[in-house]
VOPAGU-2260 file (C-alpha; in pm, 1 decimal, decimal comma):
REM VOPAGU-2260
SITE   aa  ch    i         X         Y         Z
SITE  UNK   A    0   -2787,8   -3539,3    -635,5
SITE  UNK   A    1   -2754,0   -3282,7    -372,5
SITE  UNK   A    2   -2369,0   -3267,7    -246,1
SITE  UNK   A    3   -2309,4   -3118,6     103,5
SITE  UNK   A    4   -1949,9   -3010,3     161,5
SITE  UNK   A    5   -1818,5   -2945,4     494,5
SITE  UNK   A    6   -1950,5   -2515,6     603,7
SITE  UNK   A    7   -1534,8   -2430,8     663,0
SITE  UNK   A    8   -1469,7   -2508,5     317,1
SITE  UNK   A    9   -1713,9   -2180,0     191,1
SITE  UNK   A   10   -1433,3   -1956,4     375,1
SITE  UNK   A   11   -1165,9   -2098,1     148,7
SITE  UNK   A   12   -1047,7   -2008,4    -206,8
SITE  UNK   A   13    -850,9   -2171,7    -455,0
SITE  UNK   A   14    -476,4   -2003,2    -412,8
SITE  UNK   A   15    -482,7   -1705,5    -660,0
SITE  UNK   A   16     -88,5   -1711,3    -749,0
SITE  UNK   A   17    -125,0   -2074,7    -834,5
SITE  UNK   A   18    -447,9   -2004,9   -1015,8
SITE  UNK   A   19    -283,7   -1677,6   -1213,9
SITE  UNK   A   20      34,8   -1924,6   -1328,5
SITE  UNK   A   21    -214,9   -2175,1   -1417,7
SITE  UNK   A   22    -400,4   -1881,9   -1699,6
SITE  UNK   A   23     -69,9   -1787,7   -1780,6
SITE  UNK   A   24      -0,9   -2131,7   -1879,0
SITE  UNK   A   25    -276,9   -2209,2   -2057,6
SITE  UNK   A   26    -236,1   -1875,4   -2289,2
SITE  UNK   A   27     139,7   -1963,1   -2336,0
SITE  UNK   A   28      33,8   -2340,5   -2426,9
SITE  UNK   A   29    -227,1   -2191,2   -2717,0
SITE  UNK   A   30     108,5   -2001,2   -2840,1
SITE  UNK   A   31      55,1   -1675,2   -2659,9
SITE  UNK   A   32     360,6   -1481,4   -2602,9
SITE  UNK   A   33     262,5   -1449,8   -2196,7
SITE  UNK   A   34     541,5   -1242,5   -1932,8
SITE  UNK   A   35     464,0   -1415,0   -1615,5
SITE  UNK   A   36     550,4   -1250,5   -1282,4
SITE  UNK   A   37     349,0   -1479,0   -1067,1
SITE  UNK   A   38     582,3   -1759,0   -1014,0
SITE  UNK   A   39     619,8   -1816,8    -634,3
SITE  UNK   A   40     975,1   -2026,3    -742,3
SITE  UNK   A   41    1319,2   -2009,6    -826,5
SITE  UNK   A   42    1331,6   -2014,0   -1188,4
SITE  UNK   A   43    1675,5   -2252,3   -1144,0
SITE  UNK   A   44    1693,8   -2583,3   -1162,8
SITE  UNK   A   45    1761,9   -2772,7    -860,3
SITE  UNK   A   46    2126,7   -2862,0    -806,8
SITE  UNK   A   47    2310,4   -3133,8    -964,1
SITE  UNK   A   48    2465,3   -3271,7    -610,9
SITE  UNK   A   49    2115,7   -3258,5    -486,3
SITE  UNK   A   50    1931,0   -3459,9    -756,9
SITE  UNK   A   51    2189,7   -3690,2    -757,7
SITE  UNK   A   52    2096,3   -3808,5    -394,0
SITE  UNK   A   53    1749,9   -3871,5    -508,2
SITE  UNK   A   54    1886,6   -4145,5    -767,5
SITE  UNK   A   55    2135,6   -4227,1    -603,6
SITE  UNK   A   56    1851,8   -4330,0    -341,7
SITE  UNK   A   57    1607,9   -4441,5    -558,3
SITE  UNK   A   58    1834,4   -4732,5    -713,4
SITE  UNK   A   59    1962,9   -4822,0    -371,6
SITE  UNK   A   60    1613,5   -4893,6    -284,2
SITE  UNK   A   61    1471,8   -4623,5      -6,7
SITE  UNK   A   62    1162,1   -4640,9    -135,3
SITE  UNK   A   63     999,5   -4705,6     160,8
SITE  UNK   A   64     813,1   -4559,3     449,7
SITE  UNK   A   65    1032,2   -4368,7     698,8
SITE  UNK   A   66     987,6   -4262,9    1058,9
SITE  UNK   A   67     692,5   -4029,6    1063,7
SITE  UNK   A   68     844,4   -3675,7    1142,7
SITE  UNK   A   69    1119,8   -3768,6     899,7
SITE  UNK   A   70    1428,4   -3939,9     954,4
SITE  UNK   A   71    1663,6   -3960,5    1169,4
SITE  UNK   A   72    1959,1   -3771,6    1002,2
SITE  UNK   A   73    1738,0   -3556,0     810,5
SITE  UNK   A   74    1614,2   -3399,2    1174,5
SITE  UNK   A   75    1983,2   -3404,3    1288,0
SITE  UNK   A   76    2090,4   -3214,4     968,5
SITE  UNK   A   77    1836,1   -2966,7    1029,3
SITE  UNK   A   78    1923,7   -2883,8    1382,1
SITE  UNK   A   79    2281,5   -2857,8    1278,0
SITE  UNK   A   80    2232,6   -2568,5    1036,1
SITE  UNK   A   81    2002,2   -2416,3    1260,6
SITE  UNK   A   82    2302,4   -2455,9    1575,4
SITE  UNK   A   83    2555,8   -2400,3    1261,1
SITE  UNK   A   84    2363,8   -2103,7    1114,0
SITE  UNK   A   85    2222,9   -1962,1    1411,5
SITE  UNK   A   86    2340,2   -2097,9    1750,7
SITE  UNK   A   87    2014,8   -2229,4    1811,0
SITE  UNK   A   88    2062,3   -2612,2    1961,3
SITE  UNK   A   89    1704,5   -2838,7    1925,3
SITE  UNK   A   90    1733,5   -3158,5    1942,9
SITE  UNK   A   91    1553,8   -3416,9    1725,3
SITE  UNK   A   92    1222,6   -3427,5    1942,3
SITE  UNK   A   93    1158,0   -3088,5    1847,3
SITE  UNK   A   94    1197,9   -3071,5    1488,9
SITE  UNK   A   95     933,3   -3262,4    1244,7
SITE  UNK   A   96     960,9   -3301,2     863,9
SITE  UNK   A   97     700,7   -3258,4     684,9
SITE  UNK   A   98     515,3   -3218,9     269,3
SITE  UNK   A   99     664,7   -2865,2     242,5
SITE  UNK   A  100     656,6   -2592,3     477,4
SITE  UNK   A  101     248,3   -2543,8     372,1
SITE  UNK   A  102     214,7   -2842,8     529,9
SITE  UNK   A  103     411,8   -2785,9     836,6
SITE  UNK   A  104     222,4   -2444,0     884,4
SITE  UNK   A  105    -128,8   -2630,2     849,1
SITE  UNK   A  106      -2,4   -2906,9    1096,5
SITE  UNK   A  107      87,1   -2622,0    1342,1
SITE  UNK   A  108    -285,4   -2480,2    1325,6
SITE  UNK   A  109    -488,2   -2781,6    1316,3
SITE  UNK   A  110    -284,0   -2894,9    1629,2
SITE  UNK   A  111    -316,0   -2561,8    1803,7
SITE  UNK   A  112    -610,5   -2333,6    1709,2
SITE  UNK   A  113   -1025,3   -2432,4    1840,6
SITE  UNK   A  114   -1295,8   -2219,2    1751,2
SITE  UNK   A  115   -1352,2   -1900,6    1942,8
SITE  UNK   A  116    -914,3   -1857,9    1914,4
SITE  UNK   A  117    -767,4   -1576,6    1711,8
SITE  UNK   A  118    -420,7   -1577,6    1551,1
SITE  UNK   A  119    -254,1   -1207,5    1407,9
SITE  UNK   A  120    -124,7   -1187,1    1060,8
SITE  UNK   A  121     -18,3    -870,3     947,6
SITE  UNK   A  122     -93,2    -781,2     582,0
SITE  UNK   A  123      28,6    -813,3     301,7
SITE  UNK   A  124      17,2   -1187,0     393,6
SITE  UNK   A  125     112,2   -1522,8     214,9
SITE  UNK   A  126    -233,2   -1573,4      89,4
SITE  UNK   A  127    -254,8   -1963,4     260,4
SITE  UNK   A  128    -277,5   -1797,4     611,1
SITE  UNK   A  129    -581,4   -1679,4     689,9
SITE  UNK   A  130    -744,0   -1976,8     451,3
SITE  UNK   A  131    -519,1   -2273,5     730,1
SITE  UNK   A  132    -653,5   -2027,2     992,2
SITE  UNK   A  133   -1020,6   -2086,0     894,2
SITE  UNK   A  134    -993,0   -2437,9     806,1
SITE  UNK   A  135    -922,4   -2476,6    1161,3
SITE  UNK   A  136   -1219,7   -2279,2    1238,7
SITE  UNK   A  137    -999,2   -2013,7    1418,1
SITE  UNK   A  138   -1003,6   -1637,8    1375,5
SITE  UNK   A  139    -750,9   -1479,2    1136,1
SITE  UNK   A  140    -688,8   -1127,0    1241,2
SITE  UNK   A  141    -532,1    -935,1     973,4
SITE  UNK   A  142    -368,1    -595,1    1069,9
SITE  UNK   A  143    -209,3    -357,9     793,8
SITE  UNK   A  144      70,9    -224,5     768,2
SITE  UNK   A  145     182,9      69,6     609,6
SITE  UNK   A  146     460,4     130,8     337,3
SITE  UNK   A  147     621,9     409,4     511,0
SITE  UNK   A  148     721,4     185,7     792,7
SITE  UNK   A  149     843,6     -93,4     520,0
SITE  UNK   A  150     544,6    -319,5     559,9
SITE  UNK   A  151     649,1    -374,9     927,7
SITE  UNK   A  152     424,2    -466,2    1223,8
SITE  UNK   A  153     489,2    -215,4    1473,7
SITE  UNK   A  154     463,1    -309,6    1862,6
SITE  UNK   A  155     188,4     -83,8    1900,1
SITE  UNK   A  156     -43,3    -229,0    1623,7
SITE  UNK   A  157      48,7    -586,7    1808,2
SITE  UNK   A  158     -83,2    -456,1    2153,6
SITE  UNK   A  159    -347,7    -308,2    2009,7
SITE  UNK   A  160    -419,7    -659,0    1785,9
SITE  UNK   A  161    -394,2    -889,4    2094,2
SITE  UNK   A  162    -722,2    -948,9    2314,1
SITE  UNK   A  163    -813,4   -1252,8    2565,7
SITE  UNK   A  164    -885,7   -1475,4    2246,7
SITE  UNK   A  165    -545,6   -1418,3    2069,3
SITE  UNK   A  166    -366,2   -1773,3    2026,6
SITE  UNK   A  167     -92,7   -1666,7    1831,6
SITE  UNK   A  168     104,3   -1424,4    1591,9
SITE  UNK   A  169     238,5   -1540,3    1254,7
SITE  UNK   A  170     538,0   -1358,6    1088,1
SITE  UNK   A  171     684,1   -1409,6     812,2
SITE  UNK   A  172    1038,6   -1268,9     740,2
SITE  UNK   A  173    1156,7   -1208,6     414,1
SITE  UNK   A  174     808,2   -1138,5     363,9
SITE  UNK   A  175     574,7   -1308,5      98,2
SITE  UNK   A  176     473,6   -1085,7     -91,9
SITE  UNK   A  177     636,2    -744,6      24,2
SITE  UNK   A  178    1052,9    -857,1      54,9
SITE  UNK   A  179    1021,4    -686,3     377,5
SITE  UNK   A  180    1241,4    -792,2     680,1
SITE  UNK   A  181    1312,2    -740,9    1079,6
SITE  UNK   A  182    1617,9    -642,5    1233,2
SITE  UNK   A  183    1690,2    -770,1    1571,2
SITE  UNK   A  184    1610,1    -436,3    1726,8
SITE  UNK   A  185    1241,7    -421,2    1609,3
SITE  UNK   A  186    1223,5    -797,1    1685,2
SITE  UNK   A  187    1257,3    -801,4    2065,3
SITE  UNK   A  188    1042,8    -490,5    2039,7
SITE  UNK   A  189     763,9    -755,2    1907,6
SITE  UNK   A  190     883,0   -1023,3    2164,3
SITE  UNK   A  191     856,8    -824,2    2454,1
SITE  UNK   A  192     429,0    -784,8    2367,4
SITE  UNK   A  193     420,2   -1139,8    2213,8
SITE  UNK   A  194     555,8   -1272,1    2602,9
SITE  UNK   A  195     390,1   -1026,0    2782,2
SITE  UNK   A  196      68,6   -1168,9    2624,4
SITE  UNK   A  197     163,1   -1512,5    2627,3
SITE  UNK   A  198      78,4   -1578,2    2229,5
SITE  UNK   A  199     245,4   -1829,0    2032,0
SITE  UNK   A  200     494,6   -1729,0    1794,5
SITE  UNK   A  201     460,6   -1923,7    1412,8
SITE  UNK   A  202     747,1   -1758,8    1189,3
SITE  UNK   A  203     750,5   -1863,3     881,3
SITE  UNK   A  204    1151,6   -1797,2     801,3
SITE  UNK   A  205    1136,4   -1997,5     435,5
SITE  UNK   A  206    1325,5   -1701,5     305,5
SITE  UNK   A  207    1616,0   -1696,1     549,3
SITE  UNK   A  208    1881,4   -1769,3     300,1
SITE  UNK   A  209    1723,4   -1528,8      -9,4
SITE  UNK   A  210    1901,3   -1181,5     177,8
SITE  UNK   A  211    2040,5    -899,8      17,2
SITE  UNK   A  212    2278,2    -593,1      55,2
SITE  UNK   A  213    2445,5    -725,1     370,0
SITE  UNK   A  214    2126,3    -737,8     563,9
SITE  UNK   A  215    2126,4   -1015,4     858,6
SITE  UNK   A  216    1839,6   -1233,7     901,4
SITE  UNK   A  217    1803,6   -1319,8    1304,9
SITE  UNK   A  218    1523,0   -1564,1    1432,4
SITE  UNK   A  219    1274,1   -1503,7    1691,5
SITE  UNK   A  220    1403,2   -1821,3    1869,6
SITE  UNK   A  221    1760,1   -1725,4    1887,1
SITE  UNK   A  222    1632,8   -1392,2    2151,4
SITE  UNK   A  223    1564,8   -1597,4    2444,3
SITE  UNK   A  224    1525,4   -1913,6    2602,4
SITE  UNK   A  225    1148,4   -1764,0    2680,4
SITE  UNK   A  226    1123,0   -1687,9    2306,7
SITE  UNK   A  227    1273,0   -2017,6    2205,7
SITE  UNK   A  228    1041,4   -2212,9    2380,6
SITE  UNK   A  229     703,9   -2041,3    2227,6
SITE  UNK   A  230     843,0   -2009,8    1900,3
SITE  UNK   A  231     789,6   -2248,9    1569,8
SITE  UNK   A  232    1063,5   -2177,0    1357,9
SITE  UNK   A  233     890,7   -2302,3    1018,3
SITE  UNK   A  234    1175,1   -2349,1     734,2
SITE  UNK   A  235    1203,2   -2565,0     435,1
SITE  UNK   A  236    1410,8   -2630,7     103,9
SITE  UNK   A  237    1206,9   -2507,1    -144,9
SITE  UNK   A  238    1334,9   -2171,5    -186,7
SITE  UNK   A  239    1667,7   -2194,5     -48,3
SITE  UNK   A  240    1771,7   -2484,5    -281,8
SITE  UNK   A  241    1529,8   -2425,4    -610,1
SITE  UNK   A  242    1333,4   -2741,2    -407,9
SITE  UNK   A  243     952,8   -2629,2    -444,9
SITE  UNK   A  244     895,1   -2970,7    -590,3
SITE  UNK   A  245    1023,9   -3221,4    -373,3
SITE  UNK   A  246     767,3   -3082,8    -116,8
SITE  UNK   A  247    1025,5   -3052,2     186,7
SITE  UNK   A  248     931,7   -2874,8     527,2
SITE  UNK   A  249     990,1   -2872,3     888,8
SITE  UNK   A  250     902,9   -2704,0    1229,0
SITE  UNK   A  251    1167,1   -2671,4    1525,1
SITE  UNK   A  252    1005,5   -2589,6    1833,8
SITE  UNK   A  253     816,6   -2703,3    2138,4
SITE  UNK   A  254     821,7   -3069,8    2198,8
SITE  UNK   A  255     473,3   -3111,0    2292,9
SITE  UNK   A  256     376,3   -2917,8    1992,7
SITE  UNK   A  257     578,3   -3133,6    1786,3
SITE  UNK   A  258     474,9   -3485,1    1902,8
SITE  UNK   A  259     153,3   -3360,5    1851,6
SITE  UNK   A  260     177,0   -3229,7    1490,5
SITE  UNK   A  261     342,0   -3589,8    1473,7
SITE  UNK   A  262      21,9   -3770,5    1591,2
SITE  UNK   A  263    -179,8   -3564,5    1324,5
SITE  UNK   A  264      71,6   -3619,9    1034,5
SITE  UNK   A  265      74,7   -3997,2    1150,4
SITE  UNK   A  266    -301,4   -4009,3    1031,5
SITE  UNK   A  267    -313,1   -3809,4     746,5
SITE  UNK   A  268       1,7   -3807,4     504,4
SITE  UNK   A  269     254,8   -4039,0     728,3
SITE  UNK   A  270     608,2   -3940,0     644,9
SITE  UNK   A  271     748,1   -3703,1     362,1
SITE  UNK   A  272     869,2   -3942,8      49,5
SITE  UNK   A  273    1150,5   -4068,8     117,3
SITE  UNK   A  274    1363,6   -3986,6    -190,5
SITE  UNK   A  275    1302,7   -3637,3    -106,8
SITE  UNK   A  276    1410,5   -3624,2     247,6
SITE  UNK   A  277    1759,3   -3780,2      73,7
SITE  UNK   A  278    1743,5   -3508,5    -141,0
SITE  UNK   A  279    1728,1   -3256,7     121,9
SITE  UNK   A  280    1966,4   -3385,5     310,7
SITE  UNK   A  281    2226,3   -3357,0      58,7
SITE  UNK   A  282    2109,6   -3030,2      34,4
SITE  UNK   A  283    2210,2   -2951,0     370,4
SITE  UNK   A  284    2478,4   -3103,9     413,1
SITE  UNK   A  285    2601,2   -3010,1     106,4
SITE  UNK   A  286    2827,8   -2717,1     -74,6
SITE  UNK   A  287    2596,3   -2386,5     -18,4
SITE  UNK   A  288    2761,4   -2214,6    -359,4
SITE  UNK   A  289    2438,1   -2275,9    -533,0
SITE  UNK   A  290    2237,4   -2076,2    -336,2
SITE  UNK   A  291    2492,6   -1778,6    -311,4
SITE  UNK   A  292    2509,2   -1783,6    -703,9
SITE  UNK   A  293    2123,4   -1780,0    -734,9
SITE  UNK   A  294    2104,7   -1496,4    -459,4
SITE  UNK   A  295    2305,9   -1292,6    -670,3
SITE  UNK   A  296    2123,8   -1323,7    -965,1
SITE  UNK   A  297    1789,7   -1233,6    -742,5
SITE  UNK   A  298    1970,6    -906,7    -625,4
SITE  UNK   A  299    2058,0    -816,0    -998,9
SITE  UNK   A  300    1735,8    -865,6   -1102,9
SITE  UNK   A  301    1553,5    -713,8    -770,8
SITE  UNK   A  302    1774,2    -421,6    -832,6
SITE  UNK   A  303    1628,2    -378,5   -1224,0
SITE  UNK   A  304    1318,8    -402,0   -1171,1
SITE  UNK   A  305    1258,7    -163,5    -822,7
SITE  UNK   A  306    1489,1      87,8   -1055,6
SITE  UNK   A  307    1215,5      41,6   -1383,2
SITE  UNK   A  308     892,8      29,5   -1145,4
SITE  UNK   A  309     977,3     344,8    -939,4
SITE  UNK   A  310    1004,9     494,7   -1286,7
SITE  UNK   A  311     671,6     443,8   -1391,3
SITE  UNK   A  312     365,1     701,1   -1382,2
SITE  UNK   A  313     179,0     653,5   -1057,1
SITE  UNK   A  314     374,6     392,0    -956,0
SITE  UNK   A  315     564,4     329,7    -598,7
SITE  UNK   A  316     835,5      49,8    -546,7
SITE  UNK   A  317     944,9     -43,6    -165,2
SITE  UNK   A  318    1311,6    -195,2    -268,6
SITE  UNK   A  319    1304,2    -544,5     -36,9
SITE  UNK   A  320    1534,8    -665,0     155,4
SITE  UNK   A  321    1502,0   -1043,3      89,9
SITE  UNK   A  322    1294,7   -1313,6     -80,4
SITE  UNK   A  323    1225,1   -1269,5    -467,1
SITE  UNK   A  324     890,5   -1057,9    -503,3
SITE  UNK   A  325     836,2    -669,4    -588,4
SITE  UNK   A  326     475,2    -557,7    -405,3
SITE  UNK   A  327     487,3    -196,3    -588,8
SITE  UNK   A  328     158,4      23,3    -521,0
SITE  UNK   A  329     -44,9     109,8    -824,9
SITE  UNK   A  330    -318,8     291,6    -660,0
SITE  UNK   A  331    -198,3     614,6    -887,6
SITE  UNK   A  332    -344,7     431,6   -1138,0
SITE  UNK   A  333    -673,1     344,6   -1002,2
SITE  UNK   A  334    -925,1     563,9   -1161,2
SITE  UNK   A  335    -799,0     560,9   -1505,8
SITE  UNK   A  336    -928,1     473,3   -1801,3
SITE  UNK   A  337    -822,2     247,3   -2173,2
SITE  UNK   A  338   -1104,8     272,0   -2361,3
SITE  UNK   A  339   -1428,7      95,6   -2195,7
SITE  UNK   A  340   -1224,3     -71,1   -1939,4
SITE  UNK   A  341   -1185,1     129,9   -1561,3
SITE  UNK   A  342    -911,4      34,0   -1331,3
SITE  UNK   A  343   -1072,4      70,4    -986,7
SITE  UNK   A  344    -841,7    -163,2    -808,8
SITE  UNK   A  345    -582,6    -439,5    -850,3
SITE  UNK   A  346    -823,4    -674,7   -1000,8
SITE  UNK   A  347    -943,2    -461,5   -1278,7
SITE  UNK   A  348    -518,0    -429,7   -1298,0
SITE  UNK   A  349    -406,3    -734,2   -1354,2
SITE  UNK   A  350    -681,7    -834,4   -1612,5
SITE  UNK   A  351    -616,9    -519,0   -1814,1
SITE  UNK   A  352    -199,8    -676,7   -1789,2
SITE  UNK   A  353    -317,5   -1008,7   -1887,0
SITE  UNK   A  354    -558,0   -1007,3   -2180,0
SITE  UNK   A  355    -438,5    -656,9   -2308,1
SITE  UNK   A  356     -61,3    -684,7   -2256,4
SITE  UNK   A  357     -32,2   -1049,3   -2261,6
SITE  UNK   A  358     165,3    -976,2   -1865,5
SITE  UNK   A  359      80,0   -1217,0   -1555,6
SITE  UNK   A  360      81,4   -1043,4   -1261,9
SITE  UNK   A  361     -95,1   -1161,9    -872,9
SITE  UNK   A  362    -318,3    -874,5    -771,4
SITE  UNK   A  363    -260,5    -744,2    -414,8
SITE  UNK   A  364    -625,3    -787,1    -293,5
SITE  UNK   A  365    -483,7   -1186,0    -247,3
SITE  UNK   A  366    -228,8   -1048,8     -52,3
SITE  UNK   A  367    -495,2    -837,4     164,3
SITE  UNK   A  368    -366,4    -513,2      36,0
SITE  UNK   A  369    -561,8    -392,5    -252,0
SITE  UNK   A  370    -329,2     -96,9    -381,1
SITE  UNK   A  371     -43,4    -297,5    -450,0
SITE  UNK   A  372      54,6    -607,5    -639,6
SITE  UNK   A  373     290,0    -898,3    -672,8
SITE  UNK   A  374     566,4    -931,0    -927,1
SITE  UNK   A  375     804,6   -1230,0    -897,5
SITE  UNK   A  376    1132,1   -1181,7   -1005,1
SITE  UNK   A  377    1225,2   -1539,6   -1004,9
SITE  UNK   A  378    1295,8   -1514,2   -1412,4
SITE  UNK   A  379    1498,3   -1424,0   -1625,2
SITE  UNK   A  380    1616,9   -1106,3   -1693,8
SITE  UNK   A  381    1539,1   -1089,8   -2054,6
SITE  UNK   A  382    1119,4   -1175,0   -1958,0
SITE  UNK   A  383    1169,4    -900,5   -1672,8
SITE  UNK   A  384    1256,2    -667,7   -1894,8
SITE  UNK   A  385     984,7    -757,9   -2225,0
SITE  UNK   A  386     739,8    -770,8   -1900,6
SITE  UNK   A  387     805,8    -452,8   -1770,8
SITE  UNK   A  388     824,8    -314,0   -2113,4
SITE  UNK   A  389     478,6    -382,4   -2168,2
SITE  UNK   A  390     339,8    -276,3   -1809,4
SITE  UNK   A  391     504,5      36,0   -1900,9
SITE  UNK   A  392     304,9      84,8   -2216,8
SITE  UNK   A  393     -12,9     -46,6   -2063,0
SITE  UNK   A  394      50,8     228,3   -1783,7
SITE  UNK   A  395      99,3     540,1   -2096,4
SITE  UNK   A  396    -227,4     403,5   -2244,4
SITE  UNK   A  397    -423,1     464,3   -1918,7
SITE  UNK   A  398    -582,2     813,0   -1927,7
């Protein structure tokens, strides 16, 4: 029997960090002694105070459906951190819950990109953007960016980027998979083209909370009212709170936007579970210790491992400023030789890590920057150190 699936889905991949975890698994569970770096999650478990809202929930019975866009005090939390955090006042009609910030992010392009749009991501990129971006049979236009101006968009690139057809610009700061932030200066210079242009603004601020060495995080929507109003702030708990899991999202922005992401969700997954949205409101609501303690532990083990990579032979480390990923270059290595096998790029990389070195790396191709590579340095410091232990003989062996 001939089966015909849908022409968008040939522009889509299966997500390579979930699919490199999945390998690493599978060598682990036949008893190989596997260093993953691919992880795209805290390594900590999610706090006590927050799982025991979920029970505490479950045996009081909220087991069933809720409003659609969440409930009630979950919203109202939300806009109180962001008014508590930020200054930045929404009120429940513009903020939606959804299955996890993916979600929210494919809710925000299904509901605003039509074929013939285009929407600017700057690479390296999360590798679900472009895929959302064709799903909803838009135009994903990727522009580089270079190391030696930290993996930022500049305002030129971005005027340069935008043409009639341009719909929107997605950032995403901390960056997925570079660590890579904004300060408020060179964020008003982006404004000032984004409302020139009159592009949507989706930033993707999951990271917010995962900062380091003093550095301030600053949204796009706290710059102006003009700003505010064509931004969507996209935010969950899955990083913030060791939450990837519970599948926890939400959007502030527009109201129209929102009620319409609302009419889509209402027809495809209906609300978030319930349970969860308990547990995230504990979450914010609750002490914030957690999350300082875990950031700590992120900055001693971001500080290791930029220190060990920048060490290497024909290897270069950009030292991030937030989230939990390394995105060193390798291209020094590209070229080289062990034995029959040629490292030509960071495919030919990471299998030469994984089935020579037994170490689980995401090659930076996914990431739409092929000289480079993602490490995750949400583990623990004793497999960061075996891990890079063996990259670093892998690298000597190269000739």
């Amino acid at each position: 029997m001939e089966v015909k699936i849908a022409p968008r889905m040939s522009q889509i991949k299966p997500s390579p960090t979930l699919a490199i975890t999945a390998k690493a698994k599978a060598l682990k569970a036949q008893g190989v002694d596997v260093v993953g770096f691919g992880a795209g999650e805290p390594d900590f478990d999610t706090p006590e105070h927050i799982k025991e809202a979920a029970v505490k929930a479950l045996k009081e019975g909220f087991t069933k459906y809720t409003p659609v866009p969440g409930t009630d005090e979950l919203r109202q939390a939300v806009a109180d951190q962001l008014a508590r955090d930020y200054g930045l006042e929404y009120a429940k009609e513009e903020i939606i819950i959804s299955c996890g910030a993916k979600h929210s992010l494919y809710n925000i392009a299904m509901v605003l990109f039509k074929p013939g749009d285009e929407v600017i991501i700057p690479a390296p990129y999360w590798v679900t953007y472009p895929a959302q971006i064709y799903i909803a049979e838009a135009t994903p236009v990727i522009v580089e960016t270079l190391e030696e101006n930290q993996f930022k968009l500049t305002p030129e690139q971005l005027k340069e980027a935008i043409t009639p057809q341009t719909q929107a610009i997605l950032l995403n700061y901390p960056n997925n998979p570079t660590g890579t932030s904004y300060t408020k200066e060179e964020l008003e210079q982006l404004a000032q083209v984004a409302l020139k242009h009159d592009v949507w603004i989706i930033s993707d601020e999951i990271y917010d909370k995962i900062i380091y060495d003093g550095f301030t995080h600053v949204p796009l929507a706290t710059l102006s009212t003009q700003l505010k109003e064509k931004t969507l702030l996209v935010n969950g708990v899955s990083k913030t709170y060791s939450m990837t899991g519970w599948r926890i999202g939400w959007v502030a922005g527009n109201k129209d936007v929102v009620a319409a992401m609302n009419k889509l969700q209402s027809q495809s997954t209906s609300n978030p579970t319930s349970i969860a949205q308990s547990a995230a409101l504990a979450a914010l609501q609750g002490p914030q210790k957690c999350t300082q303690e875990m950031v700590a532990a992120f900055k001693e083990r971001r500080d290791y491992i930029v220190k060990r990579l920048s060490n290497m032979e024909g290897v270069k480390c950009f030292n991030p400023m937030g989230a939990f990923y390394v995105f060193p270059s390798f291209a020094g290595l590209y070229g080289k030789r062990h034995g029959d096998r040629l490292i030509n790029n960071s495919l030919d990389l990471a299998d030469y890590l994984l089935n020579e070195y037994n170490v689980a790396i995401v090659p930076g191709v996914a990431f739409g920057e092929d000289k480079g590579a993602r490490l995750s340095y949400a583990t623990s410091m004793e497999n960061i150190k075996k891990g890079l232990d063996r990259i670093e003989e892998a690298i000597s062996q190269l000739r």
